[in-house]
C-alpha positions as CSV (number, residue, x, y, z in Angstrom):
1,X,30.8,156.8,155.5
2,X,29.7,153.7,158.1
3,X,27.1,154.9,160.3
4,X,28.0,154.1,164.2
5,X,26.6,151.3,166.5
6,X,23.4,152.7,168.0
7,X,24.6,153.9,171.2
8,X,23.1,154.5,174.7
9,X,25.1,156.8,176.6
10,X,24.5,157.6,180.2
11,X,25.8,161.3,181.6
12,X,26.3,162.6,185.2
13,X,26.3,166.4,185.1
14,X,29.0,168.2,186.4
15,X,30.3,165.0,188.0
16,X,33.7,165.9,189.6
17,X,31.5,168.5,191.4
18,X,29.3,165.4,192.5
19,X,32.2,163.1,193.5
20,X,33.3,165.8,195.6
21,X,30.0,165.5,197.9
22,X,29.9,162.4,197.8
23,X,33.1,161.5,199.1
24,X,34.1,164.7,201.2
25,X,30.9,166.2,201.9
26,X,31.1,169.2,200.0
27,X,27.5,170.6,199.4
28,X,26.6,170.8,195.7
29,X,23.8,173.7,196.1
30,X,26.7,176.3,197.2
31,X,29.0,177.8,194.6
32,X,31.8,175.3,194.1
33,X,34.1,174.8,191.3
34,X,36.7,172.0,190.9
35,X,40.2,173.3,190.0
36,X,42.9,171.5,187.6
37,X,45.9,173.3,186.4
38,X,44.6,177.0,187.9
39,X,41.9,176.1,185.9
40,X,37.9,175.7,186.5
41,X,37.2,172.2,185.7
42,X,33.6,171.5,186.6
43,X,31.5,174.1,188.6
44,X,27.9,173.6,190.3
45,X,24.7,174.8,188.9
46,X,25.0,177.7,191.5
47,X,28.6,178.8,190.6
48,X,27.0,179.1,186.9
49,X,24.3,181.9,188.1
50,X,27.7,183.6,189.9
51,X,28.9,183.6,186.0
52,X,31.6,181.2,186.5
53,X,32.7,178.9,183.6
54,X,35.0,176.0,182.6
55,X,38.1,176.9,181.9
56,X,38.8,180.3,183.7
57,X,41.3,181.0,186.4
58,X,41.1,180.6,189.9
59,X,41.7,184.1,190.6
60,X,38.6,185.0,187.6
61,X,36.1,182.8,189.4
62,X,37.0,183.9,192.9
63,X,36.1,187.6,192.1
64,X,33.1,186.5,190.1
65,X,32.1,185.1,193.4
66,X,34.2,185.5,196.6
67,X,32.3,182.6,198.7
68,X,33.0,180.0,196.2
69,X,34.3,176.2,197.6
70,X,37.5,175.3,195.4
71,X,37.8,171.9,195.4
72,X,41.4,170.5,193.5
73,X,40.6,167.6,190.9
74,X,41.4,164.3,191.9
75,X,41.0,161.5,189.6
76,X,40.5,158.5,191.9
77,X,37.9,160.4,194.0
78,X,35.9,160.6,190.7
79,X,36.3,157.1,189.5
80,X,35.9,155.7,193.2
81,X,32.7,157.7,193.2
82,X,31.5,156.8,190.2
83,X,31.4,153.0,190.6
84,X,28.5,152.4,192.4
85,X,26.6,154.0,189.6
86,X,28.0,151.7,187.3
87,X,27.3,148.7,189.5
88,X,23.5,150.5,189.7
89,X,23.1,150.2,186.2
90,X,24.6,146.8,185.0
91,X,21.5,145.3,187.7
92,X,20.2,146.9,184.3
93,X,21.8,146.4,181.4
94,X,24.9,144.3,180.5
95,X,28.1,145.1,178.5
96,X,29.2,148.5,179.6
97,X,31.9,150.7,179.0
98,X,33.2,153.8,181.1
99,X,34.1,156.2,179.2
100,X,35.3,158.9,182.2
101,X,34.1,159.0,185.4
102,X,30.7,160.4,184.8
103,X,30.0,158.9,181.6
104,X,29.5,155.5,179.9
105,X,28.0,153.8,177.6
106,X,26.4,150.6,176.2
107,X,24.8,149.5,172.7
108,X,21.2,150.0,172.7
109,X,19.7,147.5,170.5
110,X,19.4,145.0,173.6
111,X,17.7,147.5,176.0
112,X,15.5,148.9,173.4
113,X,14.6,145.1,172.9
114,X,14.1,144.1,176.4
115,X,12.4,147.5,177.6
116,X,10.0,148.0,174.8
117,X,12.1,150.8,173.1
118,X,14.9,153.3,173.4
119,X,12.8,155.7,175.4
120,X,11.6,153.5,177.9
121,X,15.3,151.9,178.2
122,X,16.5,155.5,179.0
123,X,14.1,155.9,181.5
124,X,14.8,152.8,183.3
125,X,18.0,153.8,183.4
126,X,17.9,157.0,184.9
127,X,15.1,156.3,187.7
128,X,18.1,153.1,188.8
129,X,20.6,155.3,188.7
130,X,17.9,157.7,190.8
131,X,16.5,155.1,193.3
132,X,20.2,153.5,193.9
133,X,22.8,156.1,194.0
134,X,20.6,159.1,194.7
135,X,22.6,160.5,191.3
136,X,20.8,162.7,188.4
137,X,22.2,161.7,185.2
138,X,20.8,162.2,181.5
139,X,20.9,159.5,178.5
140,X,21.4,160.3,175.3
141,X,21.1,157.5,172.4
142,X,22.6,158.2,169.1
143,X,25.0,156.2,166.2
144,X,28.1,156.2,167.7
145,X,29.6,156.9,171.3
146,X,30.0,160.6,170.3
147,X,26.9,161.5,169.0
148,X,25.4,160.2,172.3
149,X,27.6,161.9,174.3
150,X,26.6,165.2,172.7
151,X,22.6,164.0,172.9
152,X,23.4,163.4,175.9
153,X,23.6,166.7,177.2
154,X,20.2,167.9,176.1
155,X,18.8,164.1,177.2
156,X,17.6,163.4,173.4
157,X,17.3,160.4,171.0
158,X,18.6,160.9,168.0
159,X,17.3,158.7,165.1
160,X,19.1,156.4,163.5
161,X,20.9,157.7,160.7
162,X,20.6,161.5,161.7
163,X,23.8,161.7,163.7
164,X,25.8,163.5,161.1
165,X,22.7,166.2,160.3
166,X,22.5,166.3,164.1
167,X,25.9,167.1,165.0
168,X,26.2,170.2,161.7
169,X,24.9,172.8,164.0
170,X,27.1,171.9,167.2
171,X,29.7,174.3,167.8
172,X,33.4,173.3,166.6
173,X,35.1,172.7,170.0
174,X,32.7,169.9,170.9
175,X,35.7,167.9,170.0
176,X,37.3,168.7,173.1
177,X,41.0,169.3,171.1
178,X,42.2,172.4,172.2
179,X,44.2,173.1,169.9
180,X,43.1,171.7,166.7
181,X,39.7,173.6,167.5
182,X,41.7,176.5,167.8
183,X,43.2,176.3,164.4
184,X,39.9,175.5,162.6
185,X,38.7,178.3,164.1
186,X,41.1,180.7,162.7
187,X,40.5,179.0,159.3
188,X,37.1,179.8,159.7
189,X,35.4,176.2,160.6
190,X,33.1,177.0,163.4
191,X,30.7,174.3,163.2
192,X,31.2,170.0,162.7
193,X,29.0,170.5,159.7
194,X,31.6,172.3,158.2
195,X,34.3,170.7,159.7
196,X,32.9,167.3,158.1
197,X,32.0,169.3,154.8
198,X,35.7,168.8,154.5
199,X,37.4,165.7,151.7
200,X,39.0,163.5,154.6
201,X,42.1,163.1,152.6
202,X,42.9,166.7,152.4
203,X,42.3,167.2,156.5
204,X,44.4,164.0,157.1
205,X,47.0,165.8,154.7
206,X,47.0,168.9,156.8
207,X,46.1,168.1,160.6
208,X,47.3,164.6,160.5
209,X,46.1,161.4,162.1
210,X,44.4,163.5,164.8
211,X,42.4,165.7,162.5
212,X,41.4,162.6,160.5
213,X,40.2,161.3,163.4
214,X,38.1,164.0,165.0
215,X,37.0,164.2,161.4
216,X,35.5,161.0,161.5
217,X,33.9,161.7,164.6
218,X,32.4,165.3,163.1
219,X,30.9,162.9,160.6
220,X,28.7,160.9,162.8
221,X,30.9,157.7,162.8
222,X,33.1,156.1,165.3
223,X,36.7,155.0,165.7
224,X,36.3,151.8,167.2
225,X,33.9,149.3,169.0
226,X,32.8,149.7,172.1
227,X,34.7,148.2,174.8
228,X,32.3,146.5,177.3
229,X,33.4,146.1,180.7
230,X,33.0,142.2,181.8
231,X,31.1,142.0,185.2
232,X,33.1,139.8,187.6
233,X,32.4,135.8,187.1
234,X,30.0,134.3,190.4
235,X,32.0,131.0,190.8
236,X,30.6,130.3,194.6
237,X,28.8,127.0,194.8
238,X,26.0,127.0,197.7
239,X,23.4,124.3,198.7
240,X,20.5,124.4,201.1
241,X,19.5,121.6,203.0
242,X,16.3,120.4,204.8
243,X,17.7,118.3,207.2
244,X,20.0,120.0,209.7
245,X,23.4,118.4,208.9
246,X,24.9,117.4,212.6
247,X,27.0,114.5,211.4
248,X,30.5,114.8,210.1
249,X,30.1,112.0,207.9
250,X,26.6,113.3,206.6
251,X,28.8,116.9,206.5
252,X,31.5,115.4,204.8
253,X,29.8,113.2,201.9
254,X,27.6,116.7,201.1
255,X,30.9,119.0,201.2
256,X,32.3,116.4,198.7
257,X,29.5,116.9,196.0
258,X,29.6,120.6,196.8
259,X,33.7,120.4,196.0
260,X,33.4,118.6,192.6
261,X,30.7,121.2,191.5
262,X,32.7,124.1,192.1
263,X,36.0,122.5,191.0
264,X,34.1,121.8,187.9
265,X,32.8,125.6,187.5
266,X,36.5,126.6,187.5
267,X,38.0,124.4,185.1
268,X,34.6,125.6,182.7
269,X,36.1,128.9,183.1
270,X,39.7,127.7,182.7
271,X,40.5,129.0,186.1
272,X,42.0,127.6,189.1
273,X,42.1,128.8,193.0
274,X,44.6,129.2,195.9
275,X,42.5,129.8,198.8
276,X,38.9,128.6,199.6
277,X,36.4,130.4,201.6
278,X,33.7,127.9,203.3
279,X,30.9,129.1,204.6
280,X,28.0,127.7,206.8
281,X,24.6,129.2,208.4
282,X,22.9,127.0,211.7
283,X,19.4,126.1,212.0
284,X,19.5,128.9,214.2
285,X,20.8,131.7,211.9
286,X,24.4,131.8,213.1
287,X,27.2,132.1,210.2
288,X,30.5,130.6,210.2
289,X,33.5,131.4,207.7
290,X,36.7,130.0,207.1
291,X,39.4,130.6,204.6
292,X,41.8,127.9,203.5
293,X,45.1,128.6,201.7
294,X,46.8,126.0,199.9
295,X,50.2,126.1,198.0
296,X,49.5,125.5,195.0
297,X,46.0,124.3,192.6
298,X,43.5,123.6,194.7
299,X,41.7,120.1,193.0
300,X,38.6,118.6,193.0
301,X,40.2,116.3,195.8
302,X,41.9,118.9,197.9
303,X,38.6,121.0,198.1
304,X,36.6,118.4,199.2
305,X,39.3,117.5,202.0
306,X,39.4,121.0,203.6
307,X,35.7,121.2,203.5
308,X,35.6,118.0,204.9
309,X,38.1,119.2,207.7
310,X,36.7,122.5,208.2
311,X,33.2,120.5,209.0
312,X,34.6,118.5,210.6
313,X,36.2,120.9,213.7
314,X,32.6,122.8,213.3
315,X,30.7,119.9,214.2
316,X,33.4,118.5,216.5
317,X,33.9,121.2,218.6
318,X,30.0,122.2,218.7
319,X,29.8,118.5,220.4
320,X,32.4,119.3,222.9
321,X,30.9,122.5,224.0
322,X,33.4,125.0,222.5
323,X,32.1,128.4,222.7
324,X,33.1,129.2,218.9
325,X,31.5,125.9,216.7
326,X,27.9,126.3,215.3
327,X,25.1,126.0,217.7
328,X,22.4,124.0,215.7
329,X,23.0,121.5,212.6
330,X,24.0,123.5,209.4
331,X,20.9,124.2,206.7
332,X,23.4,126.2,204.1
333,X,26.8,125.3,202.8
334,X,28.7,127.6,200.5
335,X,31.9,127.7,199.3
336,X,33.6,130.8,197.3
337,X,36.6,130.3,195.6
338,X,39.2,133.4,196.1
339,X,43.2,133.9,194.6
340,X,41.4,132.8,191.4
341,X,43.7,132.7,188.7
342,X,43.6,131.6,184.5
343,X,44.8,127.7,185.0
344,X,47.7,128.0,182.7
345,X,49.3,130.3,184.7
346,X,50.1,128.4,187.3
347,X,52.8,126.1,186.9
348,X,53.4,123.1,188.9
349,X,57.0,122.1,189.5
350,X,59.1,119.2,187.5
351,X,57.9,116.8,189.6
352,X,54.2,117.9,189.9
353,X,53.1,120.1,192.8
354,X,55.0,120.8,195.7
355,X,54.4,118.0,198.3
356,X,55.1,114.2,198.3
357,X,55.5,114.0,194.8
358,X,59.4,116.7,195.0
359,X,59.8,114.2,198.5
360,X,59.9,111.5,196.5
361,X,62.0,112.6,193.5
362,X,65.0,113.7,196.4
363,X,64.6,110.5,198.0
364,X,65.4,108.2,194.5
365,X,68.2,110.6,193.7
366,X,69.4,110.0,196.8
367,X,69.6,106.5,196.5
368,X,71.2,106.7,193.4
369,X,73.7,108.9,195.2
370,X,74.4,106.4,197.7
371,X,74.7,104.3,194.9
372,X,77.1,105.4,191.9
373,X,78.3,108.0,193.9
374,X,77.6,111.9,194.5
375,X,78.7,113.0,191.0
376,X,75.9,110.7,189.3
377,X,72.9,112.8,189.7
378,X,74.2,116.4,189.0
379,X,71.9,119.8,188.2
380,X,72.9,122.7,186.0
381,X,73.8,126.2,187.3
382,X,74.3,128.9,185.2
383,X,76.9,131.5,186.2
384,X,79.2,134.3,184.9
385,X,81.2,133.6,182.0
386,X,81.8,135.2,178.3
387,X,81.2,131.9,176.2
388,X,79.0,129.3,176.2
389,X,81.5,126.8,177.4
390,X,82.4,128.4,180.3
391,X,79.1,129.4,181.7
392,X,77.6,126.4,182.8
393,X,78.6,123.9,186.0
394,X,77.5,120.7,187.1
395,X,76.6,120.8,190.6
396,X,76.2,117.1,192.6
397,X,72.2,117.3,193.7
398,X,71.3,118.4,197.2
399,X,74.7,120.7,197.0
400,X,74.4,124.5,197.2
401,X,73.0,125.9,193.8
402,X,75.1,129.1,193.8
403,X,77.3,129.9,190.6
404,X,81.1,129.2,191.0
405,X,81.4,133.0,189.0
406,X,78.3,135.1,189.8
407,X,76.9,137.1,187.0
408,X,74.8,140.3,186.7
409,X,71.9,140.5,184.7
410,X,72.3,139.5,180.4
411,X,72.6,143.0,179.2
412,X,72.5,144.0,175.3
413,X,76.2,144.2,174.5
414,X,75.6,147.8,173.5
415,X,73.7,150.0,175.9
416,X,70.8,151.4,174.9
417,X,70.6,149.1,171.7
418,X,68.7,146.4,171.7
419,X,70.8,143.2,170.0
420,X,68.5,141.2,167.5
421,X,70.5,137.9,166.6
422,X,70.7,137.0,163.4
423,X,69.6,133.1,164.3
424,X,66.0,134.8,165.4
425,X,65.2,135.7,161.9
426,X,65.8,132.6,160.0
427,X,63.0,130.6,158.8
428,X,65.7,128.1,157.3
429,X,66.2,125.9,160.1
430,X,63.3,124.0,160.5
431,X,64.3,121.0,162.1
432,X,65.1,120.3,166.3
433,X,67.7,118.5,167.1
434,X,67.8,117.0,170.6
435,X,69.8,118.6,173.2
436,X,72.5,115.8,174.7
437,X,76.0,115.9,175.4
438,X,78.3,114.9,172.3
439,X,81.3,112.3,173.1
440,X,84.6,113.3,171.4
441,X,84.0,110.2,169.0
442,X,80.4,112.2,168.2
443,X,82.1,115.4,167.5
444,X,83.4,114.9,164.0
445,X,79.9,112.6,162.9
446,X,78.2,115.9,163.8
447,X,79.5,116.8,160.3
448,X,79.8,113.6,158.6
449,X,77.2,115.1,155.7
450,X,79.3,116.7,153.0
451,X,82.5,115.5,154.2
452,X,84.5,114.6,150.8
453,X,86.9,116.9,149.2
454,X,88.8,119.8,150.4
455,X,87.9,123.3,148.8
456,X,90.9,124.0,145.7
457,X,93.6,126.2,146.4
458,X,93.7,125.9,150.1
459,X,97.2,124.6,149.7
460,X,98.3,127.0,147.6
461,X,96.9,129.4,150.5
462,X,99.2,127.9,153.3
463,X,101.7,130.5,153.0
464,X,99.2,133.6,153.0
465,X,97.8,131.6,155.9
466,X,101.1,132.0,158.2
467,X,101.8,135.5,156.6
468,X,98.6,136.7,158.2
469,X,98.5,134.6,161.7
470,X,102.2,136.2,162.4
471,X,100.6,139.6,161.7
472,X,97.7,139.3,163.8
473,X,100.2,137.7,166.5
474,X,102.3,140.6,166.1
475,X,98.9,143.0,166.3
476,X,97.5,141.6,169.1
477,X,100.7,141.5,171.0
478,X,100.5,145.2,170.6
479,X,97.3,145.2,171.6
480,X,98.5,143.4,175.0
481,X,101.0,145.4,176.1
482,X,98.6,148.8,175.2
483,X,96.2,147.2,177.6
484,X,98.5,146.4,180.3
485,X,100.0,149.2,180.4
486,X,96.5,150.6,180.5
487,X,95.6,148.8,183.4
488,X,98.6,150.0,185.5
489,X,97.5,153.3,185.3
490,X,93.8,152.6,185.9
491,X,95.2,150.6,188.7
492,X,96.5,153.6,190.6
493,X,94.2,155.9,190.3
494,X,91.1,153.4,191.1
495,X,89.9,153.1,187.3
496,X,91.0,149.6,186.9
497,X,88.5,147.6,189.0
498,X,86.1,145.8,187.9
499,X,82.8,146.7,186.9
500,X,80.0,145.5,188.6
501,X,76.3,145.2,187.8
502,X,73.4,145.0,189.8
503,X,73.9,143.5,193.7
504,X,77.2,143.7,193.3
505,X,77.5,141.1,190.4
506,X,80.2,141.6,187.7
507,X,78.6,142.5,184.4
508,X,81.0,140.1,182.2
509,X,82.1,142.7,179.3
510,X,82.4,140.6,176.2
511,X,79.7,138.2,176.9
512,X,78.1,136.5,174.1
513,X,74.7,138.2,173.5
514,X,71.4,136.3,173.3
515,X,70.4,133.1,172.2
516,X,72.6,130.6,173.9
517,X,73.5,127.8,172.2
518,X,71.4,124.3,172.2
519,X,74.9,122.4,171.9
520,X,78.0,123.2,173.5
521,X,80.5,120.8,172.2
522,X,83.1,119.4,174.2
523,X,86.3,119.8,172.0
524,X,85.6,122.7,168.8
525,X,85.7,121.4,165.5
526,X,88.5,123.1,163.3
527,X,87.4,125.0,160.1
528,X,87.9,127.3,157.5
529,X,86.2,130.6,156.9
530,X,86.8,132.0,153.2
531,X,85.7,135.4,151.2
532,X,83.9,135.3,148.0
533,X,88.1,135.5,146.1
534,X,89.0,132.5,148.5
535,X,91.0,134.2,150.8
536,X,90.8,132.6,154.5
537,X,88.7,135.6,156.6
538,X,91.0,137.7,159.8
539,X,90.2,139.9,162.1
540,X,92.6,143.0,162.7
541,X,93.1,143.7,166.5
542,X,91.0,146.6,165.7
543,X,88.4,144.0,164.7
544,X,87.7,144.2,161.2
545,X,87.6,141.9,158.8
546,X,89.7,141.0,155.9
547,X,86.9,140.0,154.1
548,X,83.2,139.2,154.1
549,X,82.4,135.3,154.8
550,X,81.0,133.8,152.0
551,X,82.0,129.9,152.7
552,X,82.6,127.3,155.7
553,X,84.3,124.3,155.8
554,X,84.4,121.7,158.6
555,X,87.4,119.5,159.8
556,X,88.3,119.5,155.6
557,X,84.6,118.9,154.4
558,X,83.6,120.7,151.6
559,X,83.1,124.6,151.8
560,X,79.2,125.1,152.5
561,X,77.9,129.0,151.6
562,X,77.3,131.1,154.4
563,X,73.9,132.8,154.3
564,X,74.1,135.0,157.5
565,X,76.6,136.5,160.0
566,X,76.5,138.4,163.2
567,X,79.8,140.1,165.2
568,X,82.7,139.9,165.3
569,X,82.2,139.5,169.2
570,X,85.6,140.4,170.7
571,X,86.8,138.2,174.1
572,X,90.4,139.1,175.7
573,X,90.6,137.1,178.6
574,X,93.2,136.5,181.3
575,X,96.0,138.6,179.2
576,X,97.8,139.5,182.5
577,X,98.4,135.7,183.2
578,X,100.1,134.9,179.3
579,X,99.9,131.4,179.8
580,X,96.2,131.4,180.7
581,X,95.6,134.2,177.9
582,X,93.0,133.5,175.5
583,X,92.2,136.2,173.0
584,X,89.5,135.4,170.4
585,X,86.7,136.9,168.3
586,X,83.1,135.0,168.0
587,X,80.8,135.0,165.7
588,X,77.0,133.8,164.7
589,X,76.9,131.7,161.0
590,X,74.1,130.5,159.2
591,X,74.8,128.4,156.5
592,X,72.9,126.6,153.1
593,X,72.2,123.8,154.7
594,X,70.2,125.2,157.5
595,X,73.1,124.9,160.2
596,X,73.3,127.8,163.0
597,X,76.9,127.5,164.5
598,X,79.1,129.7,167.1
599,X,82.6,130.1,165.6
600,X,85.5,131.5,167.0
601,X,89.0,132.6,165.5
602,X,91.6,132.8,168.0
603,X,95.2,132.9,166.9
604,X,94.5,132.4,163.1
605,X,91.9,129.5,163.7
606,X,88.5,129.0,163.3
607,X,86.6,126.7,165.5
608,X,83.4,125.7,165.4
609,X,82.4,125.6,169.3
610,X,78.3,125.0,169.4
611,X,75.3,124.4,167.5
612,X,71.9,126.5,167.0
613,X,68.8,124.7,167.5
């Protein structure tokens, strides 16, 4: 089995007990214990001579010893407390990982390297750790994080390759798994020898991925890499200078090189900042700070502009005798860089950043306004609705943004299951077509390929065809008067409002689930859905189909095969108004060609209403 990276591992002893002195003031040479669950989870070196150990009860350790401290566990204490020890020893070493409050580790090969050997890196770690913190710790180094961490204890360096013979003798719940240590107990494992003695197929058969896993670990290896923690990035830019600077444009031209350099040190990085701290020390000693905030990415340009102005009200004002600007020329310039954030994340607007450049862009539209009219520079706003047609409205620019029909959040159609379109799982449709509003002339060339002759039999259909519609017309008139009479009822006993989503916003039941539609086209194409036998496709009002879809055909093109379909999504709008009624089941088609439509049947006819990118 693959031996583990050599490991350094550094150990505080009993450290919640040590995070409790060090942030409450608890003295560590008295009987304390620190309690989670009822339970002891750390005790002091003199609640051990009192007999107290991990794991007992409150009640056990406080008649073992009546003047013990009880301390309850608190996890942020401990890794608040434990931080300056790992800031202690990265002035040390580099790439560290914390494993728990009071533990972590790093891979030895470059310490050992740098110190002269693994003994001597141990060494230099502890008497850091010593002089800094004021903190005992141990260091164990071994193949693999968990091998050190046992070496650890006993402040030993294993050899390389002796982690499995070193761990054989350690007792079984080393592990720290309750209750798998438990079981292997009763089944007579006591040690990780014997526990790694074991074929790993037959302990992943019987204890699962857990017991393959601490099986792994029995045998000296590890699980994974070690996860170094990054130590924060020094982006501040400084410069000294000789010559007192007591001239704003002396100021200014040296706050300009200072600005490029840094702006340069965060695009390296791929970052950018919001705010910029400058900061500048007198001849005399005195220090001056100033933070700028900007809306926005701060440039190259804009950096050196706020330094420049920050400078000059310093110098300024030390001229005019204000009691706050520097006393003596500045010597030191520095300028640290704070909000700092990956570049890409910060999005400017359409028209650039915020500023002169969205001034601009309002003032041309406004002119175009004044113009060709308000209605010739228009903005989209998305609002409630059930289709795509209905869910979008023009709005004249510099009007009120707000939806005509407000709209709660896009829910699932289903609650509690999540709705995966059909369209997102095609790797057909390869091509993009551009997104631009289609002129009724445009509708029909939309289809123009494979127009030619009309699928056979569809005449001989034409009577089936009424037979049905007058069924489903019959059905769903049915269906309308169930429903009205439905909401008379619900409307007396408060049942029939309507139902509203978050803030208040109606929730739209029956709205088209996710994606929307590239193309919404102004008039919908007629077509023909037909089963595999040739039969035109319905939808009973209980919505089901007469058929699966197996071909499409478009304004009497040729029938193209359907590859995919989602829904039928049902939409009964309006029914109490019959002459604004429209009552109509959507669906989602794929076809051979590589097409993604939206089509509808409403009232025995299918329409093709938008287009799939």
């Amino acid at each position: 089995m693959e031996a583990g990276v050599r490991t350094l591992l550094v150990w505080c002893p009993d450290w919640p007990v040590v995070a409790a002195e060090i942030a409450d003031g608890v003295p560590a040479d008295a009987p304390v214990v620190v309690m989670a669950a009822n339970r002891v989870l750390a005790c002091s070196e003199g609640a051990r001579r009192e007999g107290i150990r991990r794991g007992i009860r409150r009640r056990e350790a406080q008649s073992l010893c009546p003047r013990v401290i009880v301390v309850e566990h608190d996890p942020g204490r401990d890794a608040r407390a434990f931080e300056p020890v790992v800031a202690a020893i990265e002035d040390v070493v580099a790439g560290i990982e914390v494993i728990r409050p009071g533990a972590c580790a790093v891979a030895a090969r470059g310490p050992a390297r740098y110190f002269g050997g693994e003994e001597a890196a141990a060494e230099r770690i502890v008497e850091q750790v010593a002089q800094t913190c004021a903190v005992e710790c141990q260091v164990g180094i071994a193949d693999g994080v968990f091998a050190a961490g046992i070496a650890a204890r006993t402040g030993i360096v294993v050899g390389a390759g002796d982690a499995r013979g070193f761990l054989s003798s350690v007792p079984i719940s080393a592990l720290e798994k309750p209750d798998l240590t438990d079981l292997l107990k009763r089944l007579g494992v006591e040690t990780l020898g014997q526990f790694a003695a074991l074929p790993a197929s037959d302990v992943l058969t019987r204890f699962g991925f857990e017991g393959a896993l601490a099986h792994r670990l029995a045998s000296g290896s590890d699980h994974r890499p070690l996860a170094v923690r990054q130590p924060p990035l020094d982006l501040a830019v400084e410069e000294t200078y000789d010559d007192a600077l007591d001239r704003v444009d002396v100021a200014a031209f040296a706050g300009r090189a200072l600005a490029e350099q840094l702006h340069e040190r965060l695009a390296a990085h791929g970052l950018a900042c919001t705010r910029l701290g400058i900061e500048a020390v007198t001849g005399d000693g005195q220090e001056l700070y100033r933070v700028w905030r900007h809306d926005g990415m701060l440039t190259a340009a804009a950096i050196a502009e706020r330094v420049r102005w920050q400078l000059d009200g310093w110098l300024t004002g030390a001229r005019r005798g204000a009691m706050s600007g520097p006393t003596a020329g500045l010597v030191r310039l520095r300028l640290v860089p704070d909000g700092v954030m990956v570049h890409v994340g910060l999005q400017p607007g359409l028209w650039g950043e915020t500023g002169a450049e969205r001034e601009r862009a309002h003032r041309a539209f406004s002119r175009v306004q004044g113009l060709l009219g308000p209605d010739s520079v228009v903005t989209m706003v998305l609002g409630g609705g059930r289709s795509a047609d209905d869910q979008v409205r023009l709005v004249p620019w510099g009007d009120e943004r707000e939806p005509a029909r407000p709209a709660a959040e896009h829910r699932e159609p289903i609650p509690g299951v999540v709705t995966e379109p059909l369209l997102g799982k095609l790797a057909s449709v390869t091509h993009l077509r551009p997104i631009h509003v289609l002129s009724k002339s445009e509708n029909s060339e939309m289809f123009e390929k494979g127009r030619g002759v009309a699928s056979k039999g569809e005449g001989e259909s034409g009577a089936r065809e009424a037979g049905e519609r007058e069924a489903g017309a019959r059905e769903a008139g049915e269906r309308e008067a169930g429903t009205r009479e439905a909401g008379k009822k619900g409307a007396g006993n408060g049942r029939g409002r309507v139902k509203r989503g978050r803030e208040g916003a109606p929730s739209w039941p029956g709205r088209f689930p996710r994606p929307s539609p590239a193309i919404v086209l102004p008039e919908p194409l007629p077509a023909v859905v037909r089963d595999a036998a040739g039969r035109i496709v319905g939808v009973s009002a209980r919505l089901e189909l007469t058929g699966e879809p197996a071909t499409l055909a478009i304004e009497r093109g040729q029938a193209v095969a359907i590859t995919g379909w989602a829904g039928p999504w049902p939409a009964d709008e309006r029914w109490w108004a019959p002459e604004e009624a429209r009552r109509r089941a959507r669906f989602q088609m794929t076809t051979e060609d590589g097409r993604a439509l939206m089509v509808s049947l409403a009232q025995g006819r299918w329409l093709v209403e938008a287009i799939y990118d």
